[in-house]
mmCIF file as gemmi writes it, N, C-alpha and C atoms, coordinates in Angstrom:
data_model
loop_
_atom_site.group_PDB
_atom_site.id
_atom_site.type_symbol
_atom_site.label_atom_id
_atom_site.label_alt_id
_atom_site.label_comp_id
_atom_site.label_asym_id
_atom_site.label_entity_id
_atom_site.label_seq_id
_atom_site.pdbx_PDB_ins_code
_atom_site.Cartn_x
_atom_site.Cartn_y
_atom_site.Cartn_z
_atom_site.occupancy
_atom_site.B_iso_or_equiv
_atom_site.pdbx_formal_charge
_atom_site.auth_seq_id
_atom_site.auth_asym_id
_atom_site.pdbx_PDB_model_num
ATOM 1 N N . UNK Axp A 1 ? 61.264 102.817 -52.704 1 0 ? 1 A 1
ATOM 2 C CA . UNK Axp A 1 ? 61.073 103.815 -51.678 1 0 ? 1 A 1
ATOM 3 C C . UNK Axp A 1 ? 62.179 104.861 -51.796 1 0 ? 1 A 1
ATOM 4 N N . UNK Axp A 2 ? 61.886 105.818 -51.738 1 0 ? 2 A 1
ATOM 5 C CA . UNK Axp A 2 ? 62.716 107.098 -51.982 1 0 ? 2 A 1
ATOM 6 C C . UNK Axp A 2 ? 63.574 107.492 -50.633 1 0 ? 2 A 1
ATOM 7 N N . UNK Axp A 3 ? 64.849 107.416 -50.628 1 0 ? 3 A 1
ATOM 8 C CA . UNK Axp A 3 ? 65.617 108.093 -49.682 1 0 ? 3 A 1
ATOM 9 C C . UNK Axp A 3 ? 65.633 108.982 -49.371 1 0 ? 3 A 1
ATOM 10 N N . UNK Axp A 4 ? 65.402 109.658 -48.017 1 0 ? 4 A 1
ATOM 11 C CA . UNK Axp A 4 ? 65.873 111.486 -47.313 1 0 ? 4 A 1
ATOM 12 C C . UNK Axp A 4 ? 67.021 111.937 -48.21 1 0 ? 4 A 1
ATOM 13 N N . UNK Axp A 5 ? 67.198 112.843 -48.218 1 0 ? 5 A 1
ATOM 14 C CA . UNK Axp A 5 ? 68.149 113.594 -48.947 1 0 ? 5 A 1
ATOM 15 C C . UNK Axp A 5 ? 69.068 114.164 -47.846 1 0 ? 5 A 1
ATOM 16 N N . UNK Axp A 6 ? 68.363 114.527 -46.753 1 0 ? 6 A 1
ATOM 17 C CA . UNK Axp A 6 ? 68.942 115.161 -45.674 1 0 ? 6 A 1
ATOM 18 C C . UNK Axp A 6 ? 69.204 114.623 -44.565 1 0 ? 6 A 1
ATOM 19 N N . UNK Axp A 7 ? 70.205 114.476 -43.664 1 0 ? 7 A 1
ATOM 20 C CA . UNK Axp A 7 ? 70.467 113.823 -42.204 1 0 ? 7 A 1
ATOM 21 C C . UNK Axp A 7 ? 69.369 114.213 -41.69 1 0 ? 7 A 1
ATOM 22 N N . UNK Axp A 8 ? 68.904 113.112 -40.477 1 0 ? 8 A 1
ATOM 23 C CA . UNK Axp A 8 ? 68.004 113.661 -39.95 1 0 ? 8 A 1
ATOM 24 C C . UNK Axp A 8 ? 68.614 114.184 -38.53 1 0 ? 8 A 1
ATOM 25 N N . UNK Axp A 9 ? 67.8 115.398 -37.869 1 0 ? 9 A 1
ATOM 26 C CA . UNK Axp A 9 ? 68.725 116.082 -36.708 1 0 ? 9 A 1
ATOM 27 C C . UNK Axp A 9 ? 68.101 115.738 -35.297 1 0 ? 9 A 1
ATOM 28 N N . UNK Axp A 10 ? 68.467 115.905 -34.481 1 0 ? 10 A 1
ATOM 29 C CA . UNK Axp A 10 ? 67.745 116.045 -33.165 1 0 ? 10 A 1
ATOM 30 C C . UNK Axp A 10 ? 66.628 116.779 -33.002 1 0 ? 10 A 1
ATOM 31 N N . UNK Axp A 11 ? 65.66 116.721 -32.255 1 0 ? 11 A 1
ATOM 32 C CA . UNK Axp A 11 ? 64.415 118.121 -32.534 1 0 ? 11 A 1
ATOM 33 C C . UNK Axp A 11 ? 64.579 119.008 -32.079 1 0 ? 11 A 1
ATOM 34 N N . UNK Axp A 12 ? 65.612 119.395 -30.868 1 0 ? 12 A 1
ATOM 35 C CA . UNK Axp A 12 ? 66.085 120.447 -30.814 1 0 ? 12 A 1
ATOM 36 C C . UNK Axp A 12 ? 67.333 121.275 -31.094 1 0 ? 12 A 1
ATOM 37 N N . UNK Axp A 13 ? 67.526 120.23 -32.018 1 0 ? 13 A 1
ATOM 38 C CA . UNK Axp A 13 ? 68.877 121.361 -32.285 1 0 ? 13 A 1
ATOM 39 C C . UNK Axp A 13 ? 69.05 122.229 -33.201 1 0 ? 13 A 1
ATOM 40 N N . UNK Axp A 14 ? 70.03 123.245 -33.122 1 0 ? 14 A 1
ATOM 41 C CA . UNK Axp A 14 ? 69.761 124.349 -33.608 1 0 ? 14 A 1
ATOM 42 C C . UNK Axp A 14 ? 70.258 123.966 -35.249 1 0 ? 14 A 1
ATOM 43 N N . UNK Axp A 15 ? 69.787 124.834 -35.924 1 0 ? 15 A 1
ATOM 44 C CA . UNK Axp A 15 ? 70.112 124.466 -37.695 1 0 ? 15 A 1
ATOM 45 C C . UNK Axp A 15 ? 69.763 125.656 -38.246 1 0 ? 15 A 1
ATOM 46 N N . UNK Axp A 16 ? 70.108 126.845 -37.337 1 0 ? 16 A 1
ATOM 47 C CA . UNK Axp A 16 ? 69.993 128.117 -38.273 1 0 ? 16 A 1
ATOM 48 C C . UNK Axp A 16 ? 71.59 128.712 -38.417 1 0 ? 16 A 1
ATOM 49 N N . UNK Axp A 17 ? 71.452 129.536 -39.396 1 0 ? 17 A 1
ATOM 50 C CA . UNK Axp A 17 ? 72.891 129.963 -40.069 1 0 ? 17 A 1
ATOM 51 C C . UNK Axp A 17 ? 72.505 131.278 -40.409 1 0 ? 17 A 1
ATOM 52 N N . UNK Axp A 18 ? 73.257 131.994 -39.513 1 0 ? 18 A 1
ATOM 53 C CA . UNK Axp A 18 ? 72.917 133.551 -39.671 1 0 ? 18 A 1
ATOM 54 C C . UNK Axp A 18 ? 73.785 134.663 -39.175 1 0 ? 18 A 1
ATOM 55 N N . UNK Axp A 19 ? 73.415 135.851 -39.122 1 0 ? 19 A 1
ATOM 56 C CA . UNK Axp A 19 ? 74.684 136.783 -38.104 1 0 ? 19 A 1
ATOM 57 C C . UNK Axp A 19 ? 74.832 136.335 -36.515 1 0 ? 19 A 1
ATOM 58 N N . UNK Axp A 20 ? 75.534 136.249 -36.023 1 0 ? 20 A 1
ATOM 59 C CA . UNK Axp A 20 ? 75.981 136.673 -34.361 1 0 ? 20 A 1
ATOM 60 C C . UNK Axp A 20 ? 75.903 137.738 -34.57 1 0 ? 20 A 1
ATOM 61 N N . UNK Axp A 21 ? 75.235 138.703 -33.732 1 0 ? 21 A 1
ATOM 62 C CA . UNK Axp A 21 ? 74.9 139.647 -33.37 1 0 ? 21 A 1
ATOM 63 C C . UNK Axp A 21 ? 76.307 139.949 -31.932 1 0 ? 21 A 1
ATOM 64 N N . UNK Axp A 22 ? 76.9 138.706 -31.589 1 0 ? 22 A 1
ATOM 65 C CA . UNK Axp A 22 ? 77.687 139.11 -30.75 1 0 ? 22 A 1
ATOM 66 C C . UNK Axp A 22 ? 78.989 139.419 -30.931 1 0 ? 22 A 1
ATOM 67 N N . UNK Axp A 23 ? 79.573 138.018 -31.727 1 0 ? 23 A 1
ATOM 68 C CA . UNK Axp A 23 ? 81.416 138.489 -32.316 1 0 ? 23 A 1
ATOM 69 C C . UNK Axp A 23 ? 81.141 138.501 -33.941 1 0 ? 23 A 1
ATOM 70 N N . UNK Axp A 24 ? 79.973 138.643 -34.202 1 0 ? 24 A 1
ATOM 71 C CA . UNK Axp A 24 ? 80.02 139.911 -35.24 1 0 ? 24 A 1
ATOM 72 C C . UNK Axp A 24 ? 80.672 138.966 -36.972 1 0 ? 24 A 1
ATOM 73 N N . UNK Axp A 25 ? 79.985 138.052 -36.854 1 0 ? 25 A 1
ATOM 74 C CA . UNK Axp A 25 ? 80.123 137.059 -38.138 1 0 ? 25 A 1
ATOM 75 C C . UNK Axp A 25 ? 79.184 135.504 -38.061 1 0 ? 25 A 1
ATOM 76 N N . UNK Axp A 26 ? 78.825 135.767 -39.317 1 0 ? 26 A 1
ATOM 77 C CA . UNK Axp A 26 ? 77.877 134.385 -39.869 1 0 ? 26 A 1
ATOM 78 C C . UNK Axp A 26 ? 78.442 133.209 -39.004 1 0 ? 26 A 1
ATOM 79 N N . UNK Axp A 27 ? 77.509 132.71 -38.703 1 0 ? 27 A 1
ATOM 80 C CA . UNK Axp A 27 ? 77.863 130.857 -38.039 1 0 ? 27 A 1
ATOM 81 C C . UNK Axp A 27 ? 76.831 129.831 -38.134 1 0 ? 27 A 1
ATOM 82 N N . UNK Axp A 28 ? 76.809 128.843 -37.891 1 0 ? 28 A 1
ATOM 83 C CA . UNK Axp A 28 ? 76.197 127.57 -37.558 1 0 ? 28 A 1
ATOM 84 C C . UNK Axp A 28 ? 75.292 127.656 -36.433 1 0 ? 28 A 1
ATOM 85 N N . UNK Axp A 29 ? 74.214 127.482 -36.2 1 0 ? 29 A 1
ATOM 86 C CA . UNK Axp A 29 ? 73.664 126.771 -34.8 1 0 ? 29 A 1
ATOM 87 C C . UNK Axp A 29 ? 73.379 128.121 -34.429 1 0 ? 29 A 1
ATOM 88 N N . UNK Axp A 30 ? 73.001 129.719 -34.888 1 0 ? 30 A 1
ATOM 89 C CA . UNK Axp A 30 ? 72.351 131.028 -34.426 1 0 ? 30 A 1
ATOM 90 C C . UNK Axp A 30 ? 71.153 130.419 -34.284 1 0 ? 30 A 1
ATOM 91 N N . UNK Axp A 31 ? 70.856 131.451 -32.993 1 0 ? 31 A 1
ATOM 92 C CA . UNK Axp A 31 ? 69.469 131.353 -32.315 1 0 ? 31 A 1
ATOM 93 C C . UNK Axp A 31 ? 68.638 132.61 -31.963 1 0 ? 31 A 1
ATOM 94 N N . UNK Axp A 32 ? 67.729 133.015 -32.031 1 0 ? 32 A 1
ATOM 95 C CA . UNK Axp A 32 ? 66.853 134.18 -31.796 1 0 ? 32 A 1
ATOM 96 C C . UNK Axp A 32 ? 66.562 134.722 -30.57 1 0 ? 32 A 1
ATOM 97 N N . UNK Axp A 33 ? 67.938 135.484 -30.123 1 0 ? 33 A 1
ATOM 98 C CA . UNK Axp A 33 ? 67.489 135.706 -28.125 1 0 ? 33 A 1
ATOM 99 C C . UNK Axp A 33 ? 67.139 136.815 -27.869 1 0 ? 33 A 1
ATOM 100 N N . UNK Axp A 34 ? 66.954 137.909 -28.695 1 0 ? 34 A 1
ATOM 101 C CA . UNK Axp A 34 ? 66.364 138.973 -28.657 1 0 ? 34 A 1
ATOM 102 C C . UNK Axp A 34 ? 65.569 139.669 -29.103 1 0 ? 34 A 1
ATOM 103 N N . UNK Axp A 35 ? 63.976 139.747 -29.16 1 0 ? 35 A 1
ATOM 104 C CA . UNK Axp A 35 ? 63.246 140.474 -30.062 1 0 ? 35 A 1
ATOM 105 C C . UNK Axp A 35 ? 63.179 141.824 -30.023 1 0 ? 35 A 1
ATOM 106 N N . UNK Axp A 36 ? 63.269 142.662 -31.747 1 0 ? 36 A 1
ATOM 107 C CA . UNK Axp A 36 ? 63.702 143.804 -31.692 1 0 ? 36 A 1
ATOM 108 C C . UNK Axp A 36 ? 62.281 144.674 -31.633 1 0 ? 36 A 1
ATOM 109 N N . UNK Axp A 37 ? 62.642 145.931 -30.901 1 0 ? 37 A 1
ATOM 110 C CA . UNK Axp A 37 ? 61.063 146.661 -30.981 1 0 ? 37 A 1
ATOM 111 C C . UNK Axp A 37 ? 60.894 147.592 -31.983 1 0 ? 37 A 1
ATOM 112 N N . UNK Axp A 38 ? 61.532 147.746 -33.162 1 0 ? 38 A 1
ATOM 113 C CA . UNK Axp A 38 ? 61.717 148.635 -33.99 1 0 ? 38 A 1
ATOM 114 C C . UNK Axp A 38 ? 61.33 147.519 -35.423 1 0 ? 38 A 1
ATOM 115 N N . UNK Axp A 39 ? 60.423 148.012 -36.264 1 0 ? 39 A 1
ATOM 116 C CA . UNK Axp A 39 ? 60.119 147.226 -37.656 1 0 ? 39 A 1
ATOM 117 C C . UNK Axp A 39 ? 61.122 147.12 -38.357 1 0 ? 39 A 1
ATOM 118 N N . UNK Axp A 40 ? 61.511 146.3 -39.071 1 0 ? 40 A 1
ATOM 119 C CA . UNK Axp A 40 ? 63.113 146.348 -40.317 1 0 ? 40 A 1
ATOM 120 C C . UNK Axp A 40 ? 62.048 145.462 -41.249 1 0 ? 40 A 1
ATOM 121 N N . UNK Axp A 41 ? 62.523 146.186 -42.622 1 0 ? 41 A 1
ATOM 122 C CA . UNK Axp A 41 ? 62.26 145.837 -43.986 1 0 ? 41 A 1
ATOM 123 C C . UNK Axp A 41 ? 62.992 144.871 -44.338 1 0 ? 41 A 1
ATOM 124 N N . UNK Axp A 42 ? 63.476 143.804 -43.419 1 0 ? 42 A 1
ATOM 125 C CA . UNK Axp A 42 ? 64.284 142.751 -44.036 1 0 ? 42 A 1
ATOM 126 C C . UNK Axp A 42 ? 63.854 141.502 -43.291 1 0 ? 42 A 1
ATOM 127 N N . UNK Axp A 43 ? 62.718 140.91 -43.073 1 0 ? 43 A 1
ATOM 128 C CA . UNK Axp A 43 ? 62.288 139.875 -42.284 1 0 ? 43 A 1
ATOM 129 C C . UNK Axp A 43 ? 62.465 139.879 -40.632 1 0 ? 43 A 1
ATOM 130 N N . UNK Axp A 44 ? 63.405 138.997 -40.581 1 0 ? 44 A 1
ATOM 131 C CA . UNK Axp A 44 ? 64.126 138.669 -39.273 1 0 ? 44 A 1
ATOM 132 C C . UNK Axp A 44 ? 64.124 140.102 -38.702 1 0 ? 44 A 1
ATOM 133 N N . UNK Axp A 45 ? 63.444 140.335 -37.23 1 0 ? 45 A 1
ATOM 134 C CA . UNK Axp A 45 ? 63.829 141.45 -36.359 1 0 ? 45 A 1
ATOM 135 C C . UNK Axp A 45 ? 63.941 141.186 -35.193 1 0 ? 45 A 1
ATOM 136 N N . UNK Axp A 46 ? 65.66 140.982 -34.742 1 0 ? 46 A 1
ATOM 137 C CA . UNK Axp A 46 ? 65.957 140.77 -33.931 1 0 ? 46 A 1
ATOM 138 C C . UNK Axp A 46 ? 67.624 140.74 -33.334 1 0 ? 46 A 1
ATOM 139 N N . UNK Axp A 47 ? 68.174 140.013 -31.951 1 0 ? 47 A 1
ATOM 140 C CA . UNK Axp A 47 ? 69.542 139.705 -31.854 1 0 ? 47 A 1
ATOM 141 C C . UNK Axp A 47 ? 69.366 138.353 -32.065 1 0 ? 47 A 1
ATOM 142 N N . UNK Axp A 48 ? 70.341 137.471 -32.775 1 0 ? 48 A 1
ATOM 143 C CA . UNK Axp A 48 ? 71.092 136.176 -32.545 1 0 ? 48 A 1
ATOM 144 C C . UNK Axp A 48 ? 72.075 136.129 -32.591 1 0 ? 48 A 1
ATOM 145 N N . UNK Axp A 49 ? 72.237 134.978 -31.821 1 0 ? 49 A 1
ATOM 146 C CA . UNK Axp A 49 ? 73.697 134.698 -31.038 1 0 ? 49 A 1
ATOM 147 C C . UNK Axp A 49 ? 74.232 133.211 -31.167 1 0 ? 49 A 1
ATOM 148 N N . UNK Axp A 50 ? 75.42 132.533 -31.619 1 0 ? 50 A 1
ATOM 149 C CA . UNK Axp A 50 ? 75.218 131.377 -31.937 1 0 ? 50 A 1
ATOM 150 C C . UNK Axp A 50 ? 75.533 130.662 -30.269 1 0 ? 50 A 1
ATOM 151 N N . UNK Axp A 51 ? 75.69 129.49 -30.773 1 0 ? 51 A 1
ATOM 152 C CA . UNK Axp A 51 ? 76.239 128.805 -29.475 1 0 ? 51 A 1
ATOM 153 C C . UNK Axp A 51 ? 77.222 128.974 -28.457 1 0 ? 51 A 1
ATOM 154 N N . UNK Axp A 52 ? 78.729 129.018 -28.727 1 0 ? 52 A 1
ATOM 155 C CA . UNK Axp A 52 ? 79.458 129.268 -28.139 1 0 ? 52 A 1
ATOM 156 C C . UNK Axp A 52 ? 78.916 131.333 -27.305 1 0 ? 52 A 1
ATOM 157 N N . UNK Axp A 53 ? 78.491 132.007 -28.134 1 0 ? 53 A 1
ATOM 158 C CA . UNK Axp A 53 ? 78.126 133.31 -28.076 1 0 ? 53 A 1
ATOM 159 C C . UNK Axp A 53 ? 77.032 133.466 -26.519 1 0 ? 53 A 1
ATOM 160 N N . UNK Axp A 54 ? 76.145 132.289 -27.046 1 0 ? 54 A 1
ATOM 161 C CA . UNK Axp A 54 ? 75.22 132.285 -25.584 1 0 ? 54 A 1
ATOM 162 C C . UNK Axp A 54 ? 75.712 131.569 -25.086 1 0 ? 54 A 1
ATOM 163 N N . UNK Axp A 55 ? 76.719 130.767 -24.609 1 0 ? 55 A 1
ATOM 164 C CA . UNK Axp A 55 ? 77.161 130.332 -23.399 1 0 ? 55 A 1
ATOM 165 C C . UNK Axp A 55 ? 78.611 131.158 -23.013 1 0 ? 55 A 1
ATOM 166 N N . UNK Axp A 56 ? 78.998 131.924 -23.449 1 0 ? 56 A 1
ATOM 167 C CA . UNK Axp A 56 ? 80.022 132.943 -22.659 1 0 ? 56 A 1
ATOM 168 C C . UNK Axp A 56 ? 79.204 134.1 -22.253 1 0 ? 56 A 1
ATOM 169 N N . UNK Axp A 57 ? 77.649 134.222 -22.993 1 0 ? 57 A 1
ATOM 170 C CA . UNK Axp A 57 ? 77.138 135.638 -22.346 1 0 ? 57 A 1
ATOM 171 C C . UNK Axp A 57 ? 75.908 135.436 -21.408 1 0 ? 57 A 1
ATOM 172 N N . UNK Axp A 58 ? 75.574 134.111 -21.394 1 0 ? 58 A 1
ATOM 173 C CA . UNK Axp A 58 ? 74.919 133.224 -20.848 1 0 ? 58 A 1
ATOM 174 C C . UNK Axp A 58 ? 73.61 134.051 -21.554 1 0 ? 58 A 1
ATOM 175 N N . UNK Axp A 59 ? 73.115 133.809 -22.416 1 0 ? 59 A 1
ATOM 176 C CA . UNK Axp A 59 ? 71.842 134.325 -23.703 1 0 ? 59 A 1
ATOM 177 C C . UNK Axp A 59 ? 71.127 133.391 -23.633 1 0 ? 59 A 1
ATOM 178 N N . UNK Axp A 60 ? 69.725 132.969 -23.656 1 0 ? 60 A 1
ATOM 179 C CA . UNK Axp A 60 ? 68.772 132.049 -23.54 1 0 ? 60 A 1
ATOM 180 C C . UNK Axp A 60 ? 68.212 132.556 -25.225 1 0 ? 60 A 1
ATOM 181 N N . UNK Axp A 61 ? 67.746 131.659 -25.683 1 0 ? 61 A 1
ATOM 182 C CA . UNK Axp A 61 ? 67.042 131.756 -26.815 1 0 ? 61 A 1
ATOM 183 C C . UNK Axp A 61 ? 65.623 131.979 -26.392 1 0 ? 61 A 1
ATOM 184 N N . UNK Axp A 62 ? 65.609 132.739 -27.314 1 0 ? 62 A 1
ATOM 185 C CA . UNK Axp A 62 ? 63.961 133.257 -27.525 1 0 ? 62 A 1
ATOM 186 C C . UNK Axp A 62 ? 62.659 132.284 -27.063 1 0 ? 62 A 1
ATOM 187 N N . UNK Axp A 63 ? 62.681 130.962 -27.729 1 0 ? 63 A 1
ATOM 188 C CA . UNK Axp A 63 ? 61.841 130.06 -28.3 1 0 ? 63 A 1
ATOM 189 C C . UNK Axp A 63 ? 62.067 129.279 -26.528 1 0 ? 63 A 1
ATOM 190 N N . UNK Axp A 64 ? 62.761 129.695 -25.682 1 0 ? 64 A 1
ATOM 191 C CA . UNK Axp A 64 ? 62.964 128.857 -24.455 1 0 ? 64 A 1
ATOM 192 C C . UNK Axp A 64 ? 62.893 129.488 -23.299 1 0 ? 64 A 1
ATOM 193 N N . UNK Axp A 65 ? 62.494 131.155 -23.73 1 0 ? 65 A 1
ATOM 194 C CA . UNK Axp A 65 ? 62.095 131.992 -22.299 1 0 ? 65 A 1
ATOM 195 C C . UNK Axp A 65 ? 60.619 131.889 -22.405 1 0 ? 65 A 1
ATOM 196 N N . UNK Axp A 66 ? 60.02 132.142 -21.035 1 0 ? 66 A 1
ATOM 197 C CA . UNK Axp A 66 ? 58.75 132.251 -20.107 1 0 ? 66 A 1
ATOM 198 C C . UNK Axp A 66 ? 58.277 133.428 -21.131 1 0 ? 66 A 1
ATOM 199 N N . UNK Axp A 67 ? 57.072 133.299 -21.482 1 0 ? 67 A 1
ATOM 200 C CA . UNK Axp A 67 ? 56.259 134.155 -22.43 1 0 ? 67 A 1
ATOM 201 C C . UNK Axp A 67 ? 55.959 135.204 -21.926 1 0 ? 67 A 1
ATOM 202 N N . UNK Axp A 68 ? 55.466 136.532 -21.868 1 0 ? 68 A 1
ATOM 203 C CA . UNK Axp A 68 ? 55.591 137.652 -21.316 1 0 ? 68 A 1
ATOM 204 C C . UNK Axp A 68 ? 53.884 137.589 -20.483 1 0 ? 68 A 1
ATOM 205 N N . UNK Axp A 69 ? 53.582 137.838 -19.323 1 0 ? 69 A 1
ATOM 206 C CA . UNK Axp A 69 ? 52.265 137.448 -18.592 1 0 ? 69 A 1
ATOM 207 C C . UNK Axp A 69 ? 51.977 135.904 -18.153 1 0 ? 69 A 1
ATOM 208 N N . UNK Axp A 70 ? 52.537 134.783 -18.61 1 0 ? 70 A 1
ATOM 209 C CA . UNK Axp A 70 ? 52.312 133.67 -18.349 1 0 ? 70 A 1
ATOM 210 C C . UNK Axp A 70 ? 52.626 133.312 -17.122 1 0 ? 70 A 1
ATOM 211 N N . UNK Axp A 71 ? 52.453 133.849 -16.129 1 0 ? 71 A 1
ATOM 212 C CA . UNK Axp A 71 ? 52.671 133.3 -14.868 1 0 ? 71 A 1
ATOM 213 C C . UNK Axp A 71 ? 52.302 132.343 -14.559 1 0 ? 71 A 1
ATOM 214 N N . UNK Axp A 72 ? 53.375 131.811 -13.439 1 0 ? 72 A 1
ATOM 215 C CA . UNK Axp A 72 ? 53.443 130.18 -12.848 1 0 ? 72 A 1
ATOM 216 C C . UNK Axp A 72 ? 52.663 130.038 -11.722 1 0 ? 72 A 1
ATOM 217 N N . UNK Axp A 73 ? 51.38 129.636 -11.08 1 0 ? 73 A 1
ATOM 218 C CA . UNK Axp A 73 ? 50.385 129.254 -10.145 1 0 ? 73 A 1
ATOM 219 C C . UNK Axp A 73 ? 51.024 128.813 -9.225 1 0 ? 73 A 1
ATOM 220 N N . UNK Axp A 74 ? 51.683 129.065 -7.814 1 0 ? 74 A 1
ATOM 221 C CA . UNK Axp A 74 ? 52.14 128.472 -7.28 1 0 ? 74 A 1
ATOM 222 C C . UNK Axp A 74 ? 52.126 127.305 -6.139 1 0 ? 74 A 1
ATOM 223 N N . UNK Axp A 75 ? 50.348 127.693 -5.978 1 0 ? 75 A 1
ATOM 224 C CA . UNK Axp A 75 ? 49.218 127.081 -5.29 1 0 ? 75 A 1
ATOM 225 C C . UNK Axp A 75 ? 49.298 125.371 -5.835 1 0 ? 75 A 1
């Protein structure tokens, strides 16, 4: 039987590695909290922010805000 190669992680934790968009250098654990409204020729269009970044600016990730029209029934 063939071994993982890779640790396995929590299902939500973060495992992207990309710019902070906030203090402005590559890190560990970036997350997607802002979608951009302008097209870019380079994939990714958007702000991320890593961890420490959204909890001093208090930033919610993308993938964990209320969808835009999805209102909550309160009935």
């Amino acid at each position: 039987m063939a071994e993982p190669t890779q640790p396995a992680t929590a299902a939500n934790s973060p495992t992207g590695y990309a710019w902070c968009s906030w203090h402005k250098d590559f890190s560990d654990g970036t997350r997607l909290v802002q979608l951009a409204d302008q097209g870019s020729a380079f994939g990714a269009r958007g702000l991320f922010a890593c961890e420490p970044c959204r909890e001093a600016h208090r930033l919610v990730p993308v993938a964990a805000q209320p969808m835009p029209g999805a209102e909550v029934d309160a009935t």
